[in-house]
C-alpha positions, 0 to 999 in steps of 0.5 A, spaced: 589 384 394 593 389 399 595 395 397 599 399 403 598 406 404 604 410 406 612 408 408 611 405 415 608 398 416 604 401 422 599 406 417 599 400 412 592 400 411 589 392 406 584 395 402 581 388 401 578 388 408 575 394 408 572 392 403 569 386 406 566 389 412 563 395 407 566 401 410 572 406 409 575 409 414 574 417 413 578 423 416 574 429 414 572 432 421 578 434 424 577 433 433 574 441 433 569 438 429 567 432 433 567 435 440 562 441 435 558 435 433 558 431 439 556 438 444 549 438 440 548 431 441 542 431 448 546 425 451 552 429 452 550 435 452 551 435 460 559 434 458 565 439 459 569 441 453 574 435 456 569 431 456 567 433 450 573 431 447 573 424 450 567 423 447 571 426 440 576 421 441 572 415 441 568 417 434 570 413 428 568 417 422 565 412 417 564 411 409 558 407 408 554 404 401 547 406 400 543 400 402 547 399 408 544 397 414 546 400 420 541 399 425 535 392 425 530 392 429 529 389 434 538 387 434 542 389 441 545 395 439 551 396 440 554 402 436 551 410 437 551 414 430 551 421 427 549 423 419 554 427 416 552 426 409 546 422 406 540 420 406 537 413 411 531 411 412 528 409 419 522 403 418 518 400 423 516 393 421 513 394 413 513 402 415 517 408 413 516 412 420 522 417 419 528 420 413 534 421 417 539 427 414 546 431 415 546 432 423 540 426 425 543 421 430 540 415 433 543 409 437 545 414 443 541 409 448 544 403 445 551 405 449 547 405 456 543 400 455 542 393 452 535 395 450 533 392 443 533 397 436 526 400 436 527 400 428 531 399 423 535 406 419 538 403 412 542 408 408 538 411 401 545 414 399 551 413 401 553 416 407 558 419 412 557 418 419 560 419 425 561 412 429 562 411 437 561 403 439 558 400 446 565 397 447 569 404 446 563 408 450 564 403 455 571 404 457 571 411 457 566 411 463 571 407 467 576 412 466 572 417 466 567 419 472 566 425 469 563 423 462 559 418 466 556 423 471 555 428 465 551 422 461 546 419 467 544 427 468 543 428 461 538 421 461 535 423 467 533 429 464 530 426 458 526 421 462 524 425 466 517 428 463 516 421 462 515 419 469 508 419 473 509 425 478 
């Protein structure tokens, strides 16, 4: 089944396989609202405005079904997330260790390094979230120093505490 949305083949849109990948896209947050969002994200926290907007750029805004899982333990992460909307659940083997709500995120080491899921989120509600992917992340650092320098600082100061003296 394709159903096409709008007049150009461009914005044509086959419901069917966004069915099968379980997902919708959403157009809520407007740019102002990503960059806002993004800005009290400690990863990027460092970044200028227009940095800031790179990132905004990169951001998928998603729909994704109660039950969905979108972090396994132990799997390569690949995707960073924000929860606009919803509820998600973070377990640790057979135990629930967190409830994740509107403005919890995770995922944001994945885009730097190959480190494996610490622990699995798996949406209790449907939920709305704000997506950026390894691959997109990844090509905005090579075009943008910026954003890159703006990144490491932030890890730096992150894992700074952790470190021996």
């Amino acid at each position: 089944m394709t159903e096409r949305l709008g007049s150009e083949p461009s914005s044509w849109i086959t419901v069917a396989k966004l069915l099968e990948a379980s997902y919708s896209r959403h157009v809520n947050l407007g740019k102002d609202g990503k960059v806002q969002l993004i800005g009290k994200i400690p990863l990027f926290s460092k970044l200028s405005k227009k940095g800031m907007e790179d990132v905004a750029l990169i951001a998928d805004e998603l729909d994704l079904p109660k039950g969905k899982v979108m972090a396994e333990e132990g799997d390569r992460g690949r995707e960073f997330f924000v929860l606009l909307e919803g509820e998600a659940e973070v377990t640790k083997g057979d135990r629930t260790i967190n409830t994740m709500r509107e403005g919890d995120f995770f995922g944001e080491i994945a885009l730097v390094t190959k480190m494996p899921r610490t622990a699995s989120v798996t949406a209790t509600t449907d939920v709305r979230v704000l997506v950026i992917t390894e691959r997109d992340f990844g090509a905005l650092l090579k075009r943008s120093p910026e954003v890159g320098r703006g990144v490491a600082e932030a890890l730096a100061e992150r894992i700074a505490p952790e470190l021996p003296v």
